[in-house]
C-alpha positions in Angstrom: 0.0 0.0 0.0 3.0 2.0 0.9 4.5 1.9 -2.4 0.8 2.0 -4.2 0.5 5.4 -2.5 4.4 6.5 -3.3 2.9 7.4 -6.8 2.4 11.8 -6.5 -0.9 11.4 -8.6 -2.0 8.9 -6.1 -1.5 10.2 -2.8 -2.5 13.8 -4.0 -6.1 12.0 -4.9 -6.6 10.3 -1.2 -5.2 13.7 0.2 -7.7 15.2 -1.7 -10.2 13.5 -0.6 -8.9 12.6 3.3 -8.6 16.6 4.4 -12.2 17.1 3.7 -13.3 14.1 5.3 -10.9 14.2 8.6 -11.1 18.0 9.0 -14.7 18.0 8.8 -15.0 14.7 11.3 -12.9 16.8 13.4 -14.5 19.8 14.0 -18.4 18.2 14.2 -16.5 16.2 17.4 -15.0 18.9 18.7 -18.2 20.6 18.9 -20.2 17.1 20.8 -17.4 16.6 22.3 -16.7 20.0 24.1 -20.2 20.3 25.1 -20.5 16.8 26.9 -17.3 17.6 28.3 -17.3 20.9 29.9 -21.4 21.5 29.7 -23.2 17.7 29.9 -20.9 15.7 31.8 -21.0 15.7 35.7 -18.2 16.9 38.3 -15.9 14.2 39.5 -16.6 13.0 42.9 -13.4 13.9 44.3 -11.9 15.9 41.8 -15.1 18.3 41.6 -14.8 20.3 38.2 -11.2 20.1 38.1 -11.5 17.0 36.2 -12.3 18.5 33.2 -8.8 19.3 32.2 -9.0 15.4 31.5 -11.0 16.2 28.1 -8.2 18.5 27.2 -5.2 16.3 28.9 -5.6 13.3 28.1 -6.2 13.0 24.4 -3.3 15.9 24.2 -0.9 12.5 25.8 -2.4 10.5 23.9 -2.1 12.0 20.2 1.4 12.5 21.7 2.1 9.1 21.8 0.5 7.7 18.9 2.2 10.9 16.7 5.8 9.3 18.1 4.8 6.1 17.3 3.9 7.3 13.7 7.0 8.3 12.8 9.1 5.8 14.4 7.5 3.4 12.7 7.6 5.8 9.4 11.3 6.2 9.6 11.6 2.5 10.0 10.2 2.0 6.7 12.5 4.5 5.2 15.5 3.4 7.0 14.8 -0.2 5.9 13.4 0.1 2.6 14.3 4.0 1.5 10.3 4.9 0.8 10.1 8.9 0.2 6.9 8.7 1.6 7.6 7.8 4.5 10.1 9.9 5.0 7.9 12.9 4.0 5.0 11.5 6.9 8.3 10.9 9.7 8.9 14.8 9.4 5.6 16.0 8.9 4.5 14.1 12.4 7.0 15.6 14.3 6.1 19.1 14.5 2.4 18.3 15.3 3.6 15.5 17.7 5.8 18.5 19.5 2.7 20.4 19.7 0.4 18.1 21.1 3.3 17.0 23.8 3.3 20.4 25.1 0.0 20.8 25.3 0.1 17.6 27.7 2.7 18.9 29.2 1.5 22.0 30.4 -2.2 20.8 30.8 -0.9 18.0 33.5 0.9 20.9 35.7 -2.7 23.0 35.5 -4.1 19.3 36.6 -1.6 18.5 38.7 -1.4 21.7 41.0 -4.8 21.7 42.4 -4.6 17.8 42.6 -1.0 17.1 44.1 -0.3 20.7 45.3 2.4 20.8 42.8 3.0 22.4 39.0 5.5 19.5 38.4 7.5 16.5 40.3 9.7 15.0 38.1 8.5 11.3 38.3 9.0 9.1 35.7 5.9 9.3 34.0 6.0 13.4 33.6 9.7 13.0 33.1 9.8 10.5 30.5 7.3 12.8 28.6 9.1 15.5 28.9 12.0 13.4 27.3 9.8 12.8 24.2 9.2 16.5 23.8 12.9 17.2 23.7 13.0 13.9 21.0 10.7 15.5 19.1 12.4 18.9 19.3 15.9 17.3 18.5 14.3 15.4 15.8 13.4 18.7 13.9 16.4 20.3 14.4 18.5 17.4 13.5 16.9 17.9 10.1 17.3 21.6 10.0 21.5 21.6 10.5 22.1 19.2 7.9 22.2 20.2 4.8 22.5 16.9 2.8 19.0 15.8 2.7 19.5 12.2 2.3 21.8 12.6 5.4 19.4 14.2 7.2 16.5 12.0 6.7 18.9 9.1 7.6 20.0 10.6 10.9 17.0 11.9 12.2 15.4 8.3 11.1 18.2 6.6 13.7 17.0 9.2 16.0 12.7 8.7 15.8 13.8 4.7 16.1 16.1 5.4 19.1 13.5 7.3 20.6 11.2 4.3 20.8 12.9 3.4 24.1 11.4 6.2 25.7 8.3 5.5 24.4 7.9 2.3 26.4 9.1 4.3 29.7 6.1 6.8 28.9 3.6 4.1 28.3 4.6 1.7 31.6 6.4 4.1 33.8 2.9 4.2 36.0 3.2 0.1 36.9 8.0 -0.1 36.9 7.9 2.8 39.3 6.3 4.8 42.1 4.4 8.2 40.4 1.8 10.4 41.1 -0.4 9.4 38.3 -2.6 6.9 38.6 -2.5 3.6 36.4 -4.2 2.9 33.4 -8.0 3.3 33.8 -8.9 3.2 30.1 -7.3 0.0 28.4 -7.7 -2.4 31.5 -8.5 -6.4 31.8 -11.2 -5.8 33.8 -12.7 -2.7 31.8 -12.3 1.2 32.2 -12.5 2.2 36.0 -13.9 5.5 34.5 -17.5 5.9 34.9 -19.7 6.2 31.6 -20.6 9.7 32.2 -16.9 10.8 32.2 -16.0 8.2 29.3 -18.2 9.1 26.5 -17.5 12.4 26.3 -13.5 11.4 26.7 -13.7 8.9 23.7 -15.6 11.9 21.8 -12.4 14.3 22.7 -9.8 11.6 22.1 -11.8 11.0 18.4 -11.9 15.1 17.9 -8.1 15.1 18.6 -7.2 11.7 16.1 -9.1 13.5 13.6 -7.2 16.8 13.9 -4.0 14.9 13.8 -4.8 13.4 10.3 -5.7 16.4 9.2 -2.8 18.2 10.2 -0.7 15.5 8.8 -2.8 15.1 5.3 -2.5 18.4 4.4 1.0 19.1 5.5 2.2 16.0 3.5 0.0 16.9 0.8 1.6 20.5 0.4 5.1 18.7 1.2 4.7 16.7 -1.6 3.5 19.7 -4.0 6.5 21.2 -3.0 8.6 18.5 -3.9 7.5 18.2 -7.6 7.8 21.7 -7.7 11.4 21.6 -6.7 11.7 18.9 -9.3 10.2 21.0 -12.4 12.7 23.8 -11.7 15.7 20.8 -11.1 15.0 19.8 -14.4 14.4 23.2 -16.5 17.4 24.1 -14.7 19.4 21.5 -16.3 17.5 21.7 -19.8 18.6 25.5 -19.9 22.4 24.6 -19.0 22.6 22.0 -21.3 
C-alpha cells in the first residue's frame, strides 16, 4: 500500500479526498465533544470540576504518543526500505507530535497543582514525557543543520527509532515505578474504571483530537509533496537551460 500510494498522482487524490473528510469529522466532534465535556458531563466526585482538564489532557498524551509512534515506525520504513513517503510523513509528524506533547505537558501541571499541590515532580511518567518533547524537538532540528538531505533524513530516522525506548518508559512508567499518576484506567482487563458519564465524552475528545492529527498530517504531506514536484520542475528546467 505504501508503495501504491508513493505514486504523486495517487497520494494527492486520497489527500484530496482525506482533508475534507478528517477536518470536517474533526471539528463536528469537537463541537459534541466540548459540550459533553465541559457542559453535559458531571463533576468528578473527588476531583469536583477540576476533572475537566481530562478532556483537554488526556487525548493531548495521547495523540502525543501515537504521533511518536507514527514516525518511528515511518522512519523505520524508510531506513529499511528508503520509501520517500515515508520519510515525508516521519517529518511532517513531528512538529504536530511537539505540539500536542506540550500541550500535555502544560495541561498535566494545570491538573496536577490543584490535585497534588504541585506544577510538576519530576517522576518518571512526567519525566519520561518531557524526554519525548525534547526527542521531538531534537528530531526537527536534526533535520534543520544538515544540509544533505538524504543525510538528514537518515540521521533523524536513527533518532525517531532510538526514541522508541522512551516511548515504552512513557507508556509503563505508571506500573515499573512509584508516580503520582494513577495507572491505566482506560485499556484495563477488567474494563475502564472511568465511569460512563466521564468516558463518552473522553472517547468523543480523544476522536476530535485523532481527527485533527490526520488532518494536520494530510494536508502538510500533501503540500510537502506539492513542494517536492515543484522543486523537481525547476531541477530539471534548470538542467535543460544549462545544457
Amino acid at each position: 500500500m505504501l508503495s501504491y500510494f508513493s505514486n504523486p498522482q495517487r497520494f494527492d487524490a486520497l489527500a484530496k479526498w482525506a482533508i475534507p473528510v478528517c477536518g470536517v469529522g474533526a471539528a463536528l466532534l469537537f463541537v459534541i465533544g466540548i459540550y459533553y465535556a465541559f457542559f453535559a458531563s458531571p463533576p468528578d466526585y473527588q476531583q469536583g470540576e477540576t476533572i475537566r482538564i481530562m478532556y483537554v489532557h488526556v487525548p493531548a498524551a495521547y495523540m502525543a504518543s501515537a504521533l511518536y509512534a507514527g514516525m518511528a515506525g515511518a522512519s523505520f520504513i524508510f531506513f529499511v526500505w528508503r520509501h520517500s513517503l515515508a520519510d515525508a510523513a516521519a517529518e511532517v509528524m513531528a512538529p504536530i507530535g511537539a505540539v500536542f506533547t506540550l500541550l500535555a505537558l502544560i495541561t498535566g501541571a494545570v491538573w496536577g497543582q490543584p490535585m497534588w499541590g504541585t506544577w510538576w515532580d519530576w517522576d518518571a511518567r512526567m519525566t519520561s514525557v518531557l524526554v519525548m518533547f525534547l526527542v521531538y524537538l531534537g528530531y526537527i532540528a536534526l533535520r534543520s543543520a544538515i544540509e544533505d538531505r538524504a543525510l538528514a533524513a537518515r540521521m533523524s530516522a536513527i533518532l525517531a527509532m532510538a526514541g522508541v525506548i522512551n516511548l515504552v518508559i512513557v507508556k509503563f512508567s505508571v506500573e515499573w515505578w512509584s508516580s503520582l499518576h494513577q495507572p491505566a484506567s482506560i485499556i484495563r482487563a477488567d474494563g475502564p474504571s472511568i465511569d460512563g458519564s466521564q468516558l463518552a465524552p473522553l472517547f468523543l475528545m480523544m476522536g476530535a483530537y485523532s481527527l485533527l492529527a490526520a488532518w494536520l498530517v494530510f494536508y502538510r504531506l500533501r503540500s510537502r509533496t506539492r513542494l517536492q514536484r515543484i522543486r523537481a520542475i525547476v531541477s530539471r528546467r534548470e538542467r535543460e537551460e544549462d545544457a
